[in-house]
C-alpha positions as CSV (number, residue, x, y, z in Angstrom):
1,X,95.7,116.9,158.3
2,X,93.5,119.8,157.6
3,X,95.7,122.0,159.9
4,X,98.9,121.2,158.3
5,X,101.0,124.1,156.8
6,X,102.7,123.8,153.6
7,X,105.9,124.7,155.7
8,X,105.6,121.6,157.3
9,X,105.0,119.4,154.7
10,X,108.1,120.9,153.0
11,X,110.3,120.8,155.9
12,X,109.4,117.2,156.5
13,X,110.5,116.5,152.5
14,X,113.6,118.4,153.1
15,X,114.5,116.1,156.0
16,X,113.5,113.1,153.8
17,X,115.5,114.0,150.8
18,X,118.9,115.0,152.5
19,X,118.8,112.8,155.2
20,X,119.7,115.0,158.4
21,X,118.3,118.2,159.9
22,X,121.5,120.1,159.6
23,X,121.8,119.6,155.6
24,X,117.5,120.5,155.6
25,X,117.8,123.1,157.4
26,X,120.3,124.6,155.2
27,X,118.7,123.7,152.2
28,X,115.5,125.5,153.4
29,X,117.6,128.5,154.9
30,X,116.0,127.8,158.4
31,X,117.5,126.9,161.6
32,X,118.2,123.1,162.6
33,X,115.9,123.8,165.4
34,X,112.9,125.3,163.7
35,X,113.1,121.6,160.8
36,X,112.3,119.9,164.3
37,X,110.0,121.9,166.0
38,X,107.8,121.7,162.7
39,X,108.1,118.3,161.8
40,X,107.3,117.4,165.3
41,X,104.2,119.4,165.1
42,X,103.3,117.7,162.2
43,X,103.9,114.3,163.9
44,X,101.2,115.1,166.5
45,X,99.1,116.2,164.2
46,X,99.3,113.2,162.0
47,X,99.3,111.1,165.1
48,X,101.9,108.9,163.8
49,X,105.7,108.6,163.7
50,X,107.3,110.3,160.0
51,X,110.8,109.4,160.5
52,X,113.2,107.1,162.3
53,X,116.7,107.1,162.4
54,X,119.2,104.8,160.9
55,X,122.9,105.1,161.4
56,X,123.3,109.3,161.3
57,X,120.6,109.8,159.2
58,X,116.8,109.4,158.9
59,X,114.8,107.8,156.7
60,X,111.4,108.3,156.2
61,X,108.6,105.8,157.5
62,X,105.6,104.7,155.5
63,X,103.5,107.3,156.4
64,X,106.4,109.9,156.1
65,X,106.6,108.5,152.6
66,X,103.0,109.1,151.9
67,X,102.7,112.5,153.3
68,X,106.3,113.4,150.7
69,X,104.3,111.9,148.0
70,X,101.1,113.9,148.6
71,X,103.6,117.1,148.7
72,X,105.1,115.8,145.1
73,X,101.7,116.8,143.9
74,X,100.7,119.4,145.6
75,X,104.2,120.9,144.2
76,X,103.0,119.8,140.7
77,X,99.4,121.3,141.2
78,X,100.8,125.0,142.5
79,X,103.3,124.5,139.4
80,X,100.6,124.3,136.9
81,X,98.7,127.2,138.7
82,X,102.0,129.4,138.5
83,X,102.3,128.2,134.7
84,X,98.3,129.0,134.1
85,X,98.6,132.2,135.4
86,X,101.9,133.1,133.7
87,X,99.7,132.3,130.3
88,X,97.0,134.5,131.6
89,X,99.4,137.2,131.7
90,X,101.2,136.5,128.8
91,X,99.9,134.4,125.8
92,X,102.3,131.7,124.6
93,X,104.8,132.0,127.5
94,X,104.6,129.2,129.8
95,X,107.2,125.8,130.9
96,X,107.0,122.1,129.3
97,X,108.8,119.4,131.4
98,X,109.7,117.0,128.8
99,X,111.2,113.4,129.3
100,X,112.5,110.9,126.7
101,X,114.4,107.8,126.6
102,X,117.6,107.6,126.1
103,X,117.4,106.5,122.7
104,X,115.1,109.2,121.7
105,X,117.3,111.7,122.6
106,X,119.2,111.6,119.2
107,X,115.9,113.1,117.2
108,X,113.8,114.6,120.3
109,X,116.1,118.3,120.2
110,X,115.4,118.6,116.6
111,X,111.4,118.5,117.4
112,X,111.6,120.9,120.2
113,X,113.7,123.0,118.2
114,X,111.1,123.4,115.6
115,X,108.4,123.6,118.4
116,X,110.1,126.2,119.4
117,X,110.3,128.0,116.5
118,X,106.4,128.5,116.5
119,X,106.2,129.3,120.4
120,X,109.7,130.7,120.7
121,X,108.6,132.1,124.6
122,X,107.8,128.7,125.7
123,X,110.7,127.6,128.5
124,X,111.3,123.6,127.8
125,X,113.2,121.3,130.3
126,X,114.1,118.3,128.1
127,X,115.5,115.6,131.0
128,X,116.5,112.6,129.0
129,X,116.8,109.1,131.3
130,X,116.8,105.1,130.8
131,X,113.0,103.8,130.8
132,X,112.2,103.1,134.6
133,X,114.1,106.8,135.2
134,X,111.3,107.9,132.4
135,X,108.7,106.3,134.0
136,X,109.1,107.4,137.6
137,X,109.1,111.0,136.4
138,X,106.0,110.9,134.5
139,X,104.4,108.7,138.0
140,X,105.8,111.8,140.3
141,X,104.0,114.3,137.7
142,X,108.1,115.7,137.7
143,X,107.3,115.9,133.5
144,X,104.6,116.8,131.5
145,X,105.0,114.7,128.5
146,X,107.6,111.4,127.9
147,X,108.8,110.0,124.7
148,X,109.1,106.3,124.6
149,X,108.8,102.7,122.9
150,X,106.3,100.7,125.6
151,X,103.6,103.2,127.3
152,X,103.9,102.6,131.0
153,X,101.0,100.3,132.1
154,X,101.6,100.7,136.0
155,X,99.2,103.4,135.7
156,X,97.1,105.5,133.3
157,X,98.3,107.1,130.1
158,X,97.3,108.6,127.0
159,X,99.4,107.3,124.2
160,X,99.8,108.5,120.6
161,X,102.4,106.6,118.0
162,X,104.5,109.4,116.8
163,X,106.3,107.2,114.2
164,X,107.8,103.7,113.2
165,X,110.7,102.4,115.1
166,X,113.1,100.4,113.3
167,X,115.5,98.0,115.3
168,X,118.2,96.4,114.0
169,X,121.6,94.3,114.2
170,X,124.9,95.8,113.9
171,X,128.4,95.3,113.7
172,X,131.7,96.4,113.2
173,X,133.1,96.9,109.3
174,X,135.2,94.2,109.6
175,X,133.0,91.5,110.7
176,X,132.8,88.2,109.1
177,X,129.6,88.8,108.2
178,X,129.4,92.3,107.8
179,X,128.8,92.2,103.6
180,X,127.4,88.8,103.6
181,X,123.3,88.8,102.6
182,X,120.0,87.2,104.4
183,X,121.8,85.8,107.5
184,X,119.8,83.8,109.4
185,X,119.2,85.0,113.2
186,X,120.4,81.3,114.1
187,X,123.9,82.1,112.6
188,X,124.6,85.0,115.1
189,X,124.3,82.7,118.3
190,X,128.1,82.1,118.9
191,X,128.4,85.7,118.4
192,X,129.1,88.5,121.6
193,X,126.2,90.6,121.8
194,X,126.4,93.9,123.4
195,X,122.8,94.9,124.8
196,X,121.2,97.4,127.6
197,X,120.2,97.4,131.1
198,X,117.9,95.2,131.9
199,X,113.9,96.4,131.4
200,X,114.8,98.9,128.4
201,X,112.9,99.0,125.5
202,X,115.8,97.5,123.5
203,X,116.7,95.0,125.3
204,X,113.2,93.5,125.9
205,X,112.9,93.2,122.5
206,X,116.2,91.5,122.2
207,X,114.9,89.4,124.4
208,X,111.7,88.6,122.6
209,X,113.9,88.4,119.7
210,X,116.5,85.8,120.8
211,X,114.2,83.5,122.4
212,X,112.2,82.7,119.1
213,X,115.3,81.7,117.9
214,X,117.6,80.6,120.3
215,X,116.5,77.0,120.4
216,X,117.1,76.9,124.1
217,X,121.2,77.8,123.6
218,X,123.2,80.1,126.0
219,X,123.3,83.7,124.6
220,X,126.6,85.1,125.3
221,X,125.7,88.9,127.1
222,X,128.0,91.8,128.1
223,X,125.8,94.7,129.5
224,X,126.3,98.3,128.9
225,X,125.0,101.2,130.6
226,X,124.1,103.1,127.0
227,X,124.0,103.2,123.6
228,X,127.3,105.1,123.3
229,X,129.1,102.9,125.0
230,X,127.6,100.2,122.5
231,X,128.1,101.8,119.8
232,X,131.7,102.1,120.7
233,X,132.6,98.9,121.8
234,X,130.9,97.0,118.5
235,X,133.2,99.8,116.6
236,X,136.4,97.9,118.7
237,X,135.0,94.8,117.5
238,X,134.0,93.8,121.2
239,X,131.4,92.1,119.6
240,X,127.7,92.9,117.8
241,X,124.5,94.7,118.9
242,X,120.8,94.7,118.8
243,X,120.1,98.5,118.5
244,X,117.4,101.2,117.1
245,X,118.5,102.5,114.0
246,X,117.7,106.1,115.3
247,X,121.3,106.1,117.1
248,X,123.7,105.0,114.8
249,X,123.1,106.7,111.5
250,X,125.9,109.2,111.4
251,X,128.1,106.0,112.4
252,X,126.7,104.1,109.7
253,X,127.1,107.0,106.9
254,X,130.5,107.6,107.8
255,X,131.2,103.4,107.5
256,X,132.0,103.1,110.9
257,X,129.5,100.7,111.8
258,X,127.3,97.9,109.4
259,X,123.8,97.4,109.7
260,X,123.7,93.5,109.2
261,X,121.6,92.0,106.6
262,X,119.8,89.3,109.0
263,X,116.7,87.7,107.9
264,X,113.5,89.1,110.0
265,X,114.9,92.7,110.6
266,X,114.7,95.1,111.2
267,X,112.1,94.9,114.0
268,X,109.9,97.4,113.7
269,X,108.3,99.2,116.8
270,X,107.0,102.3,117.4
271,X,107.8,105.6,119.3
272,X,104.8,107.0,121.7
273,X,103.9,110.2,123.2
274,X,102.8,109.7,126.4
275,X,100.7,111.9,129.2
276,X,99.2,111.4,132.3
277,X,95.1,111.0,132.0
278,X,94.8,113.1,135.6
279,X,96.7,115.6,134.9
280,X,95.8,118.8,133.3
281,X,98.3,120.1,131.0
282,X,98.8,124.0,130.8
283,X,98.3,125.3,127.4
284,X,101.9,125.6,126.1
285,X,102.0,121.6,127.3
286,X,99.1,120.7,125.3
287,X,100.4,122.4,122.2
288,X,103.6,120.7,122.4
289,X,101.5,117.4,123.1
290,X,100.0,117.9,119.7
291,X,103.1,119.1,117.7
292,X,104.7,115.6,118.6
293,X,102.0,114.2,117.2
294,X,101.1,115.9,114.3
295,X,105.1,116.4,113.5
296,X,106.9,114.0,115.2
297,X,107.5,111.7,113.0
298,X,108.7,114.1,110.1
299,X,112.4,114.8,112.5
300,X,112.6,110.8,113.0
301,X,116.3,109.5,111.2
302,X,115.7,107.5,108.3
303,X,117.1,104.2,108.5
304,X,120.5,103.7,107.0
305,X,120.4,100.5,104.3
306,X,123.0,97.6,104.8
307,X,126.0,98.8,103.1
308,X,127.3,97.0,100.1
């Protein structure tokens, strides 16, 4: 590999990610020809096939797929040189690739906001996703920092608890029990509840949750995509919903929705800061790596009390 050209390895990618030669070839403003002439070369260097086609397209083959993801980081290496240098020349300026959860998204803008108030030059790309979309970004070194419940364990983090996260059970105004006191968890199993995709921080602890409790009984599940559509469909009286507090208190202020009094919440948790231990962050990264957490948890939403 020591006489392969970036050109190649980007071409190769190009090919990967859009599937034919034509549509890499226009992405990379090249001919159709010169994508095969260079990925071929590549091939004999490598010594080993990097694509094979299936259908009208091509896919790549194990070792395509490791040379793509050697490129991901070579990207991300020349990105944080660019971003070094861009602080050498100018003090403060400089780009933070920032992901968060979903759920995080309702307090996250108001903490970059007042980042940026300090380091108003600092460009911020704030990509919000579900948990595994969170967690693939931070593995591909596409962010620089994620906001989260559970740290990824699949591979090494550095973690700091920004604040407490409160979970609770909610429902629409006009549900039996929406005014009535201390409700035992038990008491909610014939109910609808309204939870996640599978593997998000919500709905594991649901999951934790219900099975302490459930005494072995059928749990009645409709599955949403996100906590908007939840937080609609509890409002239709569709049924009720495990939730973090953090998303629902405009709803809850304006009586819209009713945080249930049930005995044993709210579940607390807690909202992390996560970075990569191998990779260097650029300066303005850092900063913003401490601002979440020495400030964080000053912009989290207050939880909303069961309403009378």
């Amino acid at each position: 590999m020591r006489h392969t050209t970036l050109k190649q390895l980007r071409f190769l990618s190009a090919v990967i990610k859009t599937g034919t030669v034509t549509a890499a070839s226009s992405a990379m403003n090249v001919t159709p020809p010169a994508i095969t002439a260079q990925v071929k070369a590549l091939e004999d260097l490598v010594g080993l096939p990097l694509l094979e086609r299936v259908g009208d397209r091509f896919i790549a083959t194990s070792a395509g797929r490791e040379i793509a993801t050697t490129l991901d980081r070579i990207e991300a290496l020349l990105a944080e040189c660019s971003g070094a240098l861009a602080e050498m020349r100018e003090a403060g300026a400089g780009r933070v690739a920032v992901g968060v959860v979903s759920t995080a998204r309702y307090f996250a803008p108001t903490v970059l906001a007042a980042f940026r108030k300090e380091r108003p030059k600092v460009d911020i790309d704030f990509i919000v996703g579900n948990r595994d979309e969170t967690i693939q970004r931070l593995r591909n070194y596409e962010v620089d920092l994620a906001v989260m419940g559970r740290p990824p364990v699949e591979f090494d983090v550095e973690a700091k608890t920004i604040g407490k996260h409160p979970q609770v059970m909610i429902c629409a105004p006009d549900h039996p029990l929406a005014h009535e006191r201390n409700i035992p968890i038990e008491a909610l199993m014939g109910e609808t509840f309204l939870v996640r995709e599978v593997n998000s921080g919500t709905r594991n602890s649901f999951g934790q949750l219900m099975t302490q409790h459930d005494g072995g009984r059928d749990i009645r599940e409709f599955e949403m995509g996100s906590n908007e559509t939840i937080k609609q469909a509890v409002m239709a009286g569709l049924g009720i919903s495990f939730i973090s507090s953090h998303t629902i208190a405009a709803e809850v202020e304006a009586g819209r929705l009713v945080i249930m009094d049930v005995v044993g919440l709210p579940l607390m948790k807690t909202w992390n800061v996560v970075r990569r231990t191998d990779k260097r962050l650029l300066p303005s990264a850092e900063a913003m790596y401490r601002f979440w957490v020495e400030h964080g948890g000053e912009y989290l939403p207050k939880i909303t009390g069961h309403a009378d």
